[in-house]
CHARMM internal coordinates of N, CA and C (Angstrom, degrees):
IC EDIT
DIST 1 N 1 CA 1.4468
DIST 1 CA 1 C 1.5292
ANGL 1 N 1 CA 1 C 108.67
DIST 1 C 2 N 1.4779
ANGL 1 CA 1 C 2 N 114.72
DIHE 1 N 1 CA 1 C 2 N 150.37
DIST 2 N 2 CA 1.7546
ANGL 1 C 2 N 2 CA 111.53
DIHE 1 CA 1 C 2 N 2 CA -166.85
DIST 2 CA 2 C 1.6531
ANGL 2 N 2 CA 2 C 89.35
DIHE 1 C 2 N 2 CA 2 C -87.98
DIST 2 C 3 N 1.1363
ANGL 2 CA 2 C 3 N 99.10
DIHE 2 N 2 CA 2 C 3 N 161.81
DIST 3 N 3 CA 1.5102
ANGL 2 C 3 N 3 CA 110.31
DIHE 2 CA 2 C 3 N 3 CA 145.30
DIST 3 CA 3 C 1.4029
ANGL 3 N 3 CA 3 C 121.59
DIHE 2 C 3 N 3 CA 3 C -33.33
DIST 3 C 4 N 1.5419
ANGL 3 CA 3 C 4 N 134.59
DIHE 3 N 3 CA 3 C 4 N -76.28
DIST 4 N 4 CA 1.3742
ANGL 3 C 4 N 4 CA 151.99
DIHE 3 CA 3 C 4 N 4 CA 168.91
DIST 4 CA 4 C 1.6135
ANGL 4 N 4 CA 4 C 95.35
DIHE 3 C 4 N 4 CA 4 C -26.67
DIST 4 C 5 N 1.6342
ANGL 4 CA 4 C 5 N 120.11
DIHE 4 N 4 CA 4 C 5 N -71.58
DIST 5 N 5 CA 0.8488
ANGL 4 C 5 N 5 CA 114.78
DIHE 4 CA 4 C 5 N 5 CA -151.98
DIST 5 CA 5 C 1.8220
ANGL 5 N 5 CA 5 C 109.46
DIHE 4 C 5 N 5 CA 5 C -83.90
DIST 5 C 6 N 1.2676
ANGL 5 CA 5 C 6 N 125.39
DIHE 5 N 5 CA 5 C 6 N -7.95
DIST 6 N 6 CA 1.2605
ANGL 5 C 6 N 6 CA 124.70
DIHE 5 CA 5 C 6 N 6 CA 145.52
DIST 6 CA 6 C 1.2228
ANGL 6 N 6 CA 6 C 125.97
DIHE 5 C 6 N 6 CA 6 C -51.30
DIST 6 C 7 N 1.5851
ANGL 6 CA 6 C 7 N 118.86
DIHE 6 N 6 CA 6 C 7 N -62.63
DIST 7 N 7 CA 1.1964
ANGL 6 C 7 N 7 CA 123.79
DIHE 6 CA 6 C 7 N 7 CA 167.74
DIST 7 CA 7 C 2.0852
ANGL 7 N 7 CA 7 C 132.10
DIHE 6 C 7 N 7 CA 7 C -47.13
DIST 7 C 8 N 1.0567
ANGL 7 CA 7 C 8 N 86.90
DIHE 7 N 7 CA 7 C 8 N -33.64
DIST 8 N 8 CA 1.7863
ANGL 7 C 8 N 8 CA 110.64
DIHE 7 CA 7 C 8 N 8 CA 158.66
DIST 8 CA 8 C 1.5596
ANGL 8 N 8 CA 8 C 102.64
DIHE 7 C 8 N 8 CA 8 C -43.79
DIST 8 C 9 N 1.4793
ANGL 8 CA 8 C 9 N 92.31
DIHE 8 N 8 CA 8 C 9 N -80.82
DIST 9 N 9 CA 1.6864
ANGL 8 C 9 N 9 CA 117.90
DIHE 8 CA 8 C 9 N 9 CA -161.69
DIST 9 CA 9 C 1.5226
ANGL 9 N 9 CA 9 C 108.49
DIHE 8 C 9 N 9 CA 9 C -45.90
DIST 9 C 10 N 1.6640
ANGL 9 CA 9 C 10 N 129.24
DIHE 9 N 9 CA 9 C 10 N -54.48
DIST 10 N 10 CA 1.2513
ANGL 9 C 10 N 10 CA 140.08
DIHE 9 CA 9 C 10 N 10 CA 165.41
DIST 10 CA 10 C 1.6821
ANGL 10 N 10 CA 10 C 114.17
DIHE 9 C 10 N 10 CA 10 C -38.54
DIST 10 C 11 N 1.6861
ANGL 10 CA 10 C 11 N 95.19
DIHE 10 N 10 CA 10 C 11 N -48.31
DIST 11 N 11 CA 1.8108
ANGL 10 C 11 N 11 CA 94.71
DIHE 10 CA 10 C 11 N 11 CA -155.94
DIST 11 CA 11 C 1.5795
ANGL 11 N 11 CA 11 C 91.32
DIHE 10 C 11 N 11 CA 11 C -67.94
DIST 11 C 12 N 1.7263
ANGL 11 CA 11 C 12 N 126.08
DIHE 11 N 11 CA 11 C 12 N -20.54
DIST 12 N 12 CA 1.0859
ANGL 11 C 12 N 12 CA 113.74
DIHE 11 CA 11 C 12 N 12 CA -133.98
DIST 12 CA 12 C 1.8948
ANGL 12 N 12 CA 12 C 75.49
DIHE 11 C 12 N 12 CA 12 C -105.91
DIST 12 C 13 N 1.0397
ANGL 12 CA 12 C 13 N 126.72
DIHE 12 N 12 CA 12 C 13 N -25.25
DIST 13 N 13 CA 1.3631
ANGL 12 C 13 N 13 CA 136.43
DIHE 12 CA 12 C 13 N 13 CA 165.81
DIST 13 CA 13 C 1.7188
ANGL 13 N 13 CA 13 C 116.61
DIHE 12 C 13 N 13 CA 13 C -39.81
DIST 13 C 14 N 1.7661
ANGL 13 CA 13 C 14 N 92.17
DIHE 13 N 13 CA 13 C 14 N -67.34
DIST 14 N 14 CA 1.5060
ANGL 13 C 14 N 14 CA 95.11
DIHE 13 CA 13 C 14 N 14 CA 176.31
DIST 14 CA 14 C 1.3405
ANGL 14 N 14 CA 14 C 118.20
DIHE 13 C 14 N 14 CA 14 C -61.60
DIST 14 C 15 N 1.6127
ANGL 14 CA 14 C 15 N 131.99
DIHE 14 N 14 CA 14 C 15 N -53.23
DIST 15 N 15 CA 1.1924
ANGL 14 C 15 N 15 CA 118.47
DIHE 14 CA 14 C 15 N 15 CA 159.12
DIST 15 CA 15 C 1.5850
ANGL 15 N 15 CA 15 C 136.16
DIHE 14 C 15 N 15 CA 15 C -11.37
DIST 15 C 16 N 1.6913
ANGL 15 CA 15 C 16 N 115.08
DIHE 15 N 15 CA 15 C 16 N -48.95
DIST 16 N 16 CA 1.2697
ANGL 15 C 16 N 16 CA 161.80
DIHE 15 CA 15 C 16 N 16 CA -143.04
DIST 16 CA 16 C 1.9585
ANGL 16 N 16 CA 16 C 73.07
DIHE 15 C 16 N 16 CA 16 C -84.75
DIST 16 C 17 N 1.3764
ANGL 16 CA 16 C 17 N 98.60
DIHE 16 N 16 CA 16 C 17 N -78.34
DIST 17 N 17 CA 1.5178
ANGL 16 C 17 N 17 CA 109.83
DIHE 16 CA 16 C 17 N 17 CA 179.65
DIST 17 CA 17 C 1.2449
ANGL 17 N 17 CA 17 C 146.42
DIHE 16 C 17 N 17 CA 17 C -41.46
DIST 17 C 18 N 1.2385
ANGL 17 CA 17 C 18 N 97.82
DIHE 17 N 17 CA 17 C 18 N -56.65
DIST 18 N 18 CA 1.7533
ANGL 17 C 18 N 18 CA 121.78
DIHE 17 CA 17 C 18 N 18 CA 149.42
DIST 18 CA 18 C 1.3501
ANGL 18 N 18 CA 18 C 113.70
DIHE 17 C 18 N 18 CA 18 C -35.46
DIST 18 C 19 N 1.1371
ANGL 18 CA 18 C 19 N 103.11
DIHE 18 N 18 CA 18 C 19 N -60.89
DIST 19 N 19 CA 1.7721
ANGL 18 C 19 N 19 CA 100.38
DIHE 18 CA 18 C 19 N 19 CA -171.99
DIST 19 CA 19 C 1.7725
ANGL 19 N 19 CA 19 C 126.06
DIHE 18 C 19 N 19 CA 19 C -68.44
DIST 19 C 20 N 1.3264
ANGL 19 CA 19 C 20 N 95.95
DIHE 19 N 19 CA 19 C 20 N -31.88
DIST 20 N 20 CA 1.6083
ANGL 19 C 20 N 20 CA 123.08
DIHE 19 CA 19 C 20 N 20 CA 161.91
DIST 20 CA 20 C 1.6197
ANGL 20 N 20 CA 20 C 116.05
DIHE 19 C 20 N 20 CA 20 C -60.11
DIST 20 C 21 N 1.4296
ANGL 20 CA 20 C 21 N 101.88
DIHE 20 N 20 CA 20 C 21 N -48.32
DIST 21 N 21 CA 1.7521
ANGL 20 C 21 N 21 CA 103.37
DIHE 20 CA 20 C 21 N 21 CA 163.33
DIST 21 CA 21 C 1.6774
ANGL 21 N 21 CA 21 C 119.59
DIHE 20 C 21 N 21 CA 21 C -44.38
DIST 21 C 22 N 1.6587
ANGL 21 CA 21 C 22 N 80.25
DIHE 21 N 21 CA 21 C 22 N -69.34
DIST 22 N 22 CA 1.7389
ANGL 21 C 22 N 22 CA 94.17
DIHE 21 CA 21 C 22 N 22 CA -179.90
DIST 22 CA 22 C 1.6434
ANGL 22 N 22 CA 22 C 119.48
DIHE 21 C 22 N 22 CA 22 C -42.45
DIST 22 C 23 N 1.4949
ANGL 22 CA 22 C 23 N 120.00
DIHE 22 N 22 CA 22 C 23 N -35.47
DIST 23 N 23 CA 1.3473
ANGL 22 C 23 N 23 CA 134.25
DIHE 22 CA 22 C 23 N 23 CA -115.60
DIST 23 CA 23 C 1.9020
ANGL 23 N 23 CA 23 C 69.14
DIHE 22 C 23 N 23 CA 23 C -115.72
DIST 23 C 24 N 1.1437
ANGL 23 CA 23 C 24 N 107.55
DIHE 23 N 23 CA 23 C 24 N -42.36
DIST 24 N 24 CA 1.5236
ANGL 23 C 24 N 24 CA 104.56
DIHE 23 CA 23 C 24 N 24 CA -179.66
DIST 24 CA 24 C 1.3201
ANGL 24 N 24 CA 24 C 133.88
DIHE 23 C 24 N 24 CA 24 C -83.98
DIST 24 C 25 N 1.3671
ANGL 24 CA 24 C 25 N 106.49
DIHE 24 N 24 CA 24 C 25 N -18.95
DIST 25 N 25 CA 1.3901
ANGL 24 C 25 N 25 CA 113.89
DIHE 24 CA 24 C 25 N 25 CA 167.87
DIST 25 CA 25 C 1.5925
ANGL 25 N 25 CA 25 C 119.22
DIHE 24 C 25 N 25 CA 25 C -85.94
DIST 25 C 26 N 2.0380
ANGL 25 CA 25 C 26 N 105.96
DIHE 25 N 25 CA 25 C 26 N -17.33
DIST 26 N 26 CA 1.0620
ANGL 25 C 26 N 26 CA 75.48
DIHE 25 CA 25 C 26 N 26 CA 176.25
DIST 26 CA 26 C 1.9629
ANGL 26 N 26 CA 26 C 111.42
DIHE 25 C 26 N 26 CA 26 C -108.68
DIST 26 C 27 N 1.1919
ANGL 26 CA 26 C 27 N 93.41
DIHE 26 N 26 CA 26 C 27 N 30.33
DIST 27 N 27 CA 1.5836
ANGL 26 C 27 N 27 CA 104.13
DIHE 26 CA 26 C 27 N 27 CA 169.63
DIST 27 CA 27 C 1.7268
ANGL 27 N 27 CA 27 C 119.81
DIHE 26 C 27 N 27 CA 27 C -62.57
DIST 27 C 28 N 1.1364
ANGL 27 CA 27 C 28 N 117.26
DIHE 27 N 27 CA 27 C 28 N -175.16
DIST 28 N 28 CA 1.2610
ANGL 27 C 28 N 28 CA 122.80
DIHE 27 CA 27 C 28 N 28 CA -173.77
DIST 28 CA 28 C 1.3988
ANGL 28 N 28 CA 28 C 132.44
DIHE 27 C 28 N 28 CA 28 C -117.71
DIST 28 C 29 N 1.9090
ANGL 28 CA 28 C 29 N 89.97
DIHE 28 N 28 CA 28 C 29 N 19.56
DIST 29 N 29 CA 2.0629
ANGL 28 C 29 N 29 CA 125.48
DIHE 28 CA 28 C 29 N 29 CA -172.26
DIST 29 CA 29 C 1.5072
ANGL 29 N 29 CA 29 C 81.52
DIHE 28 C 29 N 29 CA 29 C -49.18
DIST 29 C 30 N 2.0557
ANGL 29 CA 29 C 30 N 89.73
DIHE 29 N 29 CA 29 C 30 N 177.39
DIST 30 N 30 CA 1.5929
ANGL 29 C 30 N 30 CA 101.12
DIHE 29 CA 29 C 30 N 30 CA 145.85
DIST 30 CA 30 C 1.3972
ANGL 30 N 30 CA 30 C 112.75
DIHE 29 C 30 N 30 CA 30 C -75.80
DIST 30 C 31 N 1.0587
ANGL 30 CA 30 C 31 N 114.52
DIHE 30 N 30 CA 30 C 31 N 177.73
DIST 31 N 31 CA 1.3432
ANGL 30 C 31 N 31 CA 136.26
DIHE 30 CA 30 C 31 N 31 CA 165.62
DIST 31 CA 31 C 1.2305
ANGL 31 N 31 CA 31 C 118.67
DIHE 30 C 31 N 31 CA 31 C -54.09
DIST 31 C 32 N 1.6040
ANGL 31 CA 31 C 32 N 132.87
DIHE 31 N 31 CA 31 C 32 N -75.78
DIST 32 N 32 CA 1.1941
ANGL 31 C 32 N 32 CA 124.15
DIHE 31 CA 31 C 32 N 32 CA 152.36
DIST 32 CA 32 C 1.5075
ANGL 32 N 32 CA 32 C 123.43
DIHE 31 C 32 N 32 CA 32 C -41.15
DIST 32 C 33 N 0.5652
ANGL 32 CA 32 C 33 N 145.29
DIHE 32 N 32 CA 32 C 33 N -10.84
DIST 33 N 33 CA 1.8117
ANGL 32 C 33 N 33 CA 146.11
DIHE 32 CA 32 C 33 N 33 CA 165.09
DIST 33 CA 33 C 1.8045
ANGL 33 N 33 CA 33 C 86.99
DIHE 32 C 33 N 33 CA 33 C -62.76
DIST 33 C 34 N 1.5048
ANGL 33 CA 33 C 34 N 82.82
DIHE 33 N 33 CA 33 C 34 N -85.53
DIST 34 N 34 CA 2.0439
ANGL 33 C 34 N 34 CA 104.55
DIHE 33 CA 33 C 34 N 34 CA -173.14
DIST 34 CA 34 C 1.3685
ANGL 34 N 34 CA 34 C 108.12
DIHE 33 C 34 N 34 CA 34 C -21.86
DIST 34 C 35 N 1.3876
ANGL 34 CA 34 C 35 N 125.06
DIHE 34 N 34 CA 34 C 35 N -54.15
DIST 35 N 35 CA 0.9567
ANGL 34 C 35 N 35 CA 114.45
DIHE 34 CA 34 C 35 N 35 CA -159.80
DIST 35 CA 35 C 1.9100
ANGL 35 N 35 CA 35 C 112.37
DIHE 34 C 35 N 35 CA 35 C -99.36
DIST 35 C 36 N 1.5170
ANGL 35 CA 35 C 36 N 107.17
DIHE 35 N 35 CA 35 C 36 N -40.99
DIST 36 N 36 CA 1.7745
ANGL 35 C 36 N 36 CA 99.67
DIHE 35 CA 35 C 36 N 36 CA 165.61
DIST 36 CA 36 C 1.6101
ANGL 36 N 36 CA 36 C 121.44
DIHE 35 C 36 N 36 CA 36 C -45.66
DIST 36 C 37 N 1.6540
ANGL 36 CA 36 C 37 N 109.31
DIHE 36 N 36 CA 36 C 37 N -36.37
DIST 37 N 37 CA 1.4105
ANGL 36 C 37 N 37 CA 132.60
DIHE 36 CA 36 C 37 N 37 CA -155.02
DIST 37 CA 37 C 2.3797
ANGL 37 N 37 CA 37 C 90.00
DIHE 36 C 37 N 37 CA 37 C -76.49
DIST 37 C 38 N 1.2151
ANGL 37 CA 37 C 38 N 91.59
DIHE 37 N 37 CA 37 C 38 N -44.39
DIST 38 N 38 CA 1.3446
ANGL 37 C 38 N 38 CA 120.92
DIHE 37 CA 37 C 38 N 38 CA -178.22
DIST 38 CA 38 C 1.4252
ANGL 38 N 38 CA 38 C 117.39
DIHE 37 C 38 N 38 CA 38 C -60.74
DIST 38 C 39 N 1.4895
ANGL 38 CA 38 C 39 N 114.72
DIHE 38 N 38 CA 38 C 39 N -53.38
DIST 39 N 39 CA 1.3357
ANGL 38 C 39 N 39 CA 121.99
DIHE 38 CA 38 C 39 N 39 CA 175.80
DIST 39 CA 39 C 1.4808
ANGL 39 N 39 CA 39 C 113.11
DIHE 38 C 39 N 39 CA 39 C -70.76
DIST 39 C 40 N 1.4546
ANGL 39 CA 39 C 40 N 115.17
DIHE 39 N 39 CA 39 C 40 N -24.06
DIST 40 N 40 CA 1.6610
ANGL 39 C 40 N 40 CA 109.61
DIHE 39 CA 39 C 40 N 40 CA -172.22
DIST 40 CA 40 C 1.7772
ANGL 40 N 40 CA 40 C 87.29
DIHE 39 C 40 N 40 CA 40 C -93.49
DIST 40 C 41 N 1.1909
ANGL 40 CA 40 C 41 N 161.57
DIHE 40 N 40 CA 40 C 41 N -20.10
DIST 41 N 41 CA 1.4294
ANGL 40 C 41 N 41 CA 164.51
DIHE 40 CA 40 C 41 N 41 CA 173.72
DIST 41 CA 41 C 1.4791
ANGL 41 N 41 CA 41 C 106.46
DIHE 40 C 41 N 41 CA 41 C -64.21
DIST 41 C 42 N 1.6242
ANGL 41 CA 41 C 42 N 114.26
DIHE 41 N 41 CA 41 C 42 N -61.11
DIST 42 N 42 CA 1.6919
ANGL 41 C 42 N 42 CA 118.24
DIHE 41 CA 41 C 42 N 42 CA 148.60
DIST 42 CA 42 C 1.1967
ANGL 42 N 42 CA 42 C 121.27
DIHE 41 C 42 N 42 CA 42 C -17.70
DIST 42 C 43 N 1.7981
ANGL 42 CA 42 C 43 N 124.59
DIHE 42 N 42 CA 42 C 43 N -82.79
DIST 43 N 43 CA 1.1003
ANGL 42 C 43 N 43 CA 136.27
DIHE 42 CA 42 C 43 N 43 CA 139.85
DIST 43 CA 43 C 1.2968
ANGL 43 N 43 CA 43 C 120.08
DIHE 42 C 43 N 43 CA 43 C 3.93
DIST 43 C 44 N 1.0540
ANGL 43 CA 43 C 44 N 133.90
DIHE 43 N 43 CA 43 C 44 N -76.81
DIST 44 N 44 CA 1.4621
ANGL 43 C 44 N 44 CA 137.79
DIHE 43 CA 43 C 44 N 44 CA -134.48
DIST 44 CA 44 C 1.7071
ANGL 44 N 44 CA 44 C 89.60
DIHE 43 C 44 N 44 CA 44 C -104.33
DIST 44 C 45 N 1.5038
ANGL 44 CA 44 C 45 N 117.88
DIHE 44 N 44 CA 44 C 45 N -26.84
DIST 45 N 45 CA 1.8140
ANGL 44 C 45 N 45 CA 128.47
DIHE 44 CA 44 C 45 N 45 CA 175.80
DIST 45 CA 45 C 1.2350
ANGL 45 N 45 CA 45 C 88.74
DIHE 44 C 45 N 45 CA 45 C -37.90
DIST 45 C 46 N 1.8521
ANGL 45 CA 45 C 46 N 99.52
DIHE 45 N 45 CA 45 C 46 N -73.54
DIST 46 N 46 CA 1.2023
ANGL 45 C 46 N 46 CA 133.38
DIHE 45 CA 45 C 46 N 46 CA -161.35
DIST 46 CA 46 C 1.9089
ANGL 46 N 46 CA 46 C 121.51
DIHE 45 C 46 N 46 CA 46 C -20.52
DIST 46 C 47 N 1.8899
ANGL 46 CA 46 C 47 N 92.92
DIHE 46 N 46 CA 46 C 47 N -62.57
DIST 47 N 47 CA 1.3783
ANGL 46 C 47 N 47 CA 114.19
DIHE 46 CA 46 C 47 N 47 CA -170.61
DIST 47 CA 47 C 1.7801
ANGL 47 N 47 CA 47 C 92.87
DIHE 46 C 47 N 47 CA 47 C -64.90
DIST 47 C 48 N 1.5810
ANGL 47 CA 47 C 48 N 122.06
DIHE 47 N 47 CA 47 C 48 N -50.97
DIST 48 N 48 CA 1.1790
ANGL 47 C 48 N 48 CA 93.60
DIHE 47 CA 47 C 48 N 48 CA -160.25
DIST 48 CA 48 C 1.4293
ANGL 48 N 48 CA 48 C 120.47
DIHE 47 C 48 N 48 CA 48 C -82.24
DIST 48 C 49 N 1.6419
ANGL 48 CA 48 C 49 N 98.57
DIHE 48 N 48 CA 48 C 49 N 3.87
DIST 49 N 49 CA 1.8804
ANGL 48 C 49 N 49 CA 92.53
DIHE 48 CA 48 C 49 N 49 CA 166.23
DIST 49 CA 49 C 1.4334
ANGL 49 N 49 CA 49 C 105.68
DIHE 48 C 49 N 49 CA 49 C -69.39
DIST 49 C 50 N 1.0550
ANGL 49 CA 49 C 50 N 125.39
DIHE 49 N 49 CA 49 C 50 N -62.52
DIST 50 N 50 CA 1.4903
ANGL 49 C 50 N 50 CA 121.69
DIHE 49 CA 49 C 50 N 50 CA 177.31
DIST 50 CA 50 C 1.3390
ANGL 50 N 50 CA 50 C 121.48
DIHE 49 C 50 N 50 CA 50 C -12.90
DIST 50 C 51 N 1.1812
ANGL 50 CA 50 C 51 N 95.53
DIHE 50 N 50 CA 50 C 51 N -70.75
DIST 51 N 51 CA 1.5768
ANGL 50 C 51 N 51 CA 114.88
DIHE 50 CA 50 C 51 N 51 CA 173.25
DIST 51 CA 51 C 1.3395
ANGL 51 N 51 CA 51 C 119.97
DIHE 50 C 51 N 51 CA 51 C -55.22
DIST 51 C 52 N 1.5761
ANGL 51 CA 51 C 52 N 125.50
DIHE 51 N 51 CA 51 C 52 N -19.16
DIST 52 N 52 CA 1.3733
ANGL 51 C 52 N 52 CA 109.88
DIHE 51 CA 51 C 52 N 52 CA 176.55
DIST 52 CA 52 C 2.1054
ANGL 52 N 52 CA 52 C 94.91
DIHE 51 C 52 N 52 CA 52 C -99.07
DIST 52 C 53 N 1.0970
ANGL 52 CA 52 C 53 N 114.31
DIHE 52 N 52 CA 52 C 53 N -37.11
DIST 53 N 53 CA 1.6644
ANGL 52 C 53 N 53 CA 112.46
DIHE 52 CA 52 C 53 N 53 CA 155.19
DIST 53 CA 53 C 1.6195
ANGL 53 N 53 CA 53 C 107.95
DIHE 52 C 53 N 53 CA 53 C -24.35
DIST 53 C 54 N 1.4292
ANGL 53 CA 53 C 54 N 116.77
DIHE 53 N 53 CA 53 C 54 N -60.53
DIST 54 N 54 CA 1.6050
ANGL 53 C 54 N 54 CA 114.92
DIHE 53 CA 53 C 54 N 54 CA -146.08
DIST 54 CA 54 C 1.7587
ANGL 54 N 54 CA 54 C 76.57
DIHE 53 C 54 N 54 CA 54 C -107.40
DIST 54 C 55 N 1.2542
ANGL 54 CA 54 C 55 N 148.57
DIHE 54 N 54 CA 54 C 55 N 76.66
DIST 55 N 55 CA 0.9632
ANGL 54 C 55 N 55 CA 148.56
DIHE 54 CA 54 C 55 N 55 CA 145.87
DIST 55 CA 55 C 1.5273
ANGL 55 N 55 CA 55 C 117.34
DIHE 54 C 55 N 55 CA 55 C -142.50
DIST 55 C 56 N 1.4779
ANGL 55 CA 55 C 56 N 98.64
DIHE 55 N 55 CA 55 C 56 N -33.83
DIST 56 N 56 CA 1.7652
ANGL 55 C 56 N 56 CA 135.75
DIHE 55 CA 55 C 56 N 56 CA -172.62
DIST 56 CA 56 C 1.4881
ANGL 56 N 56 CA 56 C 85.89
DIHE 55 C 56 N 56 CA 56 C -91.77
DIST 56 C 57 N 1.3163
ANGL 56 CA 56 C 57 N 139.07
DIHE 56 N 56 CA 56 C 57 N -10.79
DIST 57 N 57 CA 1.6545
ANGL 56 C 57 N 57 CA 109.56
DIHE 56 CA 56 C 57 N 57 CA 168.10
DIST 57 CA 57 C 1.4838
ANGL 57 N 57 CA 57 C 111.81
DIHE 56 C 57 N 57 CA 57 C -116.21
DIST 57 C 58 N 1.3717
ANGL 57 CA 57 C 58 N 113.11
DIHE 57 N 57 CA 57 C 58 N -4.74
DIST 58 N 58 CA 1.3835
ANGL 57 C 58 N 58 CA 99.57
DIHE 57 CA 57 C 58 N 58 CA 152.81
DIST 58 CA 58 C 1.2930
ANGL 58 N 58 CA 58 C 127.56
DIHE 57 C 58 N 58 CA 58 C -108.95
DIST 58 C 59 N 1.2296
ANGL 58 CA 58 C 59 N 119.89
DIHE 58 N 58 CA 58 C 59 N 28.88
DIST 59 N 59 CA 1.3449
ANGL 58 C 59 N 59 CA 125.27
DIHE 58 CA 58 C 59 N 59 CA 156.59
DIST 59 CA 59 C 1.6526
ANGL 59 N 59 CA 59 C 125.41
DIHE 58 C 59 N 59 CA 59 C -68.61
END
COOR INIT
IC SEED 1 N 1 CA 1 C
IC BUILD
């Protein structure tokens, strides 16, 4: 896989994520759901910012 097209795949990932965050908090779960379900989505935001950081500096 190229660079470009890694970087694609992630941005198009986090997007993917973001909306799933949003989409869950503003659902009508419990709370604990919302928020465990929430903290690992955070998480996982998290890793693939990194990853588009440490991809974007060796380009």
């Amino acid at each position: 896989m190229t660079a470009s097209r890694s970087t694609t795949t992630l941005a198009a990932l986090l997007a993917v994520l973001a909306g799933a965050e949003v989409a869950l908090f503003a659902s009508d779960t419990a709370d604990g759901v919302r928020y465990g379900v929430g903290a690992a989505l955070a998480v996982a935001i998290l890793v693939v910012v990194a990853r588009l950081a440490k991809s974007g500096s060796s380009d």
